[in-house]
N, C-alpha and C positions, 0 to 999 in steps of 0.2 A: 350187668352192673351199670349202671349209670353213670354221668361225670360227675357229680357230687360225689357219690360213691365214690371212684376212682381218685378225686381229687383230694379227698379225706383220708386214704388211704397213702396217699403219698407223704402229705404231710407227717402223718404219725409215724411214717416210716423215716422220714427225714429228722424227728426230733429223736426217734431210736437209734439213727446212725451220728447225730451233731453226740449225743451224750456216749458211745464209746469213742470216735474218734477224740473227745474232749478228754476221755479217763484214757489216752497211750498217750496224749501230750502230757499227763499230771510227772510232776508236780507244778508244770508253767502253764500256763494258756495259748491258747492256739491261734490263732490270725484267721479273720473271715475269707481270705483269700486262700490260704491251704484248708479251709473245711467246703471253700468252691471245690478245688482241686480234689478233695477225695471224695465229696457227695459225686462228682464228674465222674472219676474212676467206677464206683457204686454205682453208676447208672441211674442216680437220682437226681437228675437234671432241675436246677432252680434257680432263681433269677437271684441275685445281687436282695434286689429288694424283698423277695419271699425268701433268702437263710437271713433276712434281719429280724425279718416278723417272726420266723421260727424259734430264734436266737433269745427274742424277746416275750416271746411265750414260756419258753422255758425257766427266762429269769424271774419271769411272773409267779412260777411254781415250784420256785426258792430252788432247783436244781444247776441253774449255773450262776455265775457273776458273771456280765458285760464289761471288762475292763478297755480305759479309750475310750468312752462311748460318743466321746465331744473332738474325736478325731476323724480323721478322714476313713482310718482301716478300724474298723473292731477288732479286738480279742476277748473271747471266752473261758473259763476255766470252771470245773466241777465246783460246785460246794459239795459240804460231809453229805446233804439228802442226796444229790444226783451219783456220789461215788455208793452210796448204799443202793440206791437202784439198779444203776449196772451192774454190781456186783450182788445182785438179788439176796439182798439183805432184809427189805423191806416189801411188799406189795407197790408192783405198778399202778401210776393211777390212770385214768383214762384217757386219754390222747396222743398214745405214745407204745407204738407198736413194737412191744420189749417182748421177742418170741417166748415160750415156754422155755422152762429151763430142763436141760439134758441130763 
């Protein structure tokens, strides 16, 4: 596998773990700082600056709100489409490595 590869694969994994980490904070939002603190536990290691872009990728695909954005710390919280995808309500869409469901 290659680091493109690898490196694509991380991210989609990282926007699969920011969206349920986000749906055990619901009904509040969560702080950029504890979604460091558990992507860190998860072993999915990312800079400061890549869970913003991730953060902001996500809000681009109407799945969370950015709240704070104009402050120093971000928080996040699900909209109704990102708490339907976790809770596989709806089809994944593509960037976003949401396992098959059990």
């Amino acid at each position: 596998m290659s680091d493109i590869d690898l490196s694509k694969t991380l991210r989609e994994q990282v926007r699969w773990r920011i969206l349920r980490i986000l749906d055990v904070g619901r009904p509040g939002g969560v702080t950029e700082d504890t979604l460091q603190l558990a992507l860190d536990d998860a072993r999915l290691p990312v800079t400061p600056h890549e869970l913003r872009r991730e953060l902001d990728y996500l809000e681009d695909r109407k799945l969370i709100t950015i709240i704070d954005r104009d402050t120093s710390t971000w928080s996040a919280e699900l909209t109704h489409h990102g708490v339907d995808v976790v809770e596989y309500t709806v089809p994944c869409l593509p960037g976003i490595a949401r396992p098959p469901r059990r």
